[in-house]
N, C-alpha and C positions, 0 to 999 in steps of 0.2 A: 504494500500500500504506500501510496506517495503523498507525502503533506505538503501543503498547498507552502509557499514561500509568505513569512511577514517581515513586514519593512520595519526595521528598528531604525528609531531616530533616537538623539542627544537634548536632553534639558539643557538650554544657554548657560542656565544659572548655576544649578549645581551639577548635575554632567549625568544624572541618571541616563543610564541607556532602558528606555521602554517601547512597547509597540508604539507606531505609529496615530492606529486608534485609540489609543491612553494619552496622547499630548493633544493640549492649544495647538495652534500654529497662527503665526502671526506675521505681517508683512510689514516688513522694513521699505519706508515711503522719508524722502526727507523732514525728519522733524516728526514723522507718527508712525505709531503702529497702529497697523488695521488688522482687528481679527478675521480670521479666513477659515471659516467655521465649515466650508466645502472642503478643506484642504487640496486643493484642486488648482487653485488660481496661477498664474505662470509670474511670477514676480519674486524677488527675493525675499526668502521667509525665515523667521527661527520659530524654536520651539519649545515651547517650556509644559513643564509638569501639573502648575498649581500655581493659584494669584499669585502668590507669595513670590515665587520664582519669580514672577513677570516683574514685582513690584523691586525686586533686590537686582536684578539683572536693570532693571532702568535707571535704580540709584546707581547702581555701578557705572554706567554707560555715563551718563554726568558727569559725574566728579573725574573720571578721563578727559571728555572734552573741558570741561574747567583747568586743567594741568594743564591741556596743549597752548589756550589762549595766552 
């Protein structure tokens, strides 16, 4: 018997590796994230586990571009 193939993605924030249909997915757009609740859409995306992820990956994501300025 042969099992079908699942796509394992990476949480941005803290690195779990889980199925595909266990993460958000979300599109990186300048300046926002738009959730992509199809996971479908052809645009650059990340993927995170849980708000909290989203919420800690966006603080992170700031205070980098604050260093650079």
């Amino acid at each position: 018997m042969t099992t079908l193939h699942q796509p394992i993605r990476m949480c941005v924030s803290c690195r779990d590796r889980k199925l595909k249909s266990e993460l958000d997915r979300y599109i990186v757009e300048p300046g926002v994230l738009i959730e992509d609740k199809t996971k479908t859409k052809s645009a650059r995306g990340i993927y995170t586990c849980s708000k909290q992820c989203l919420e800690n990956y966006t603080k992170r994501r700031l205070k980098l571009k604050e260093g650079k300025q």
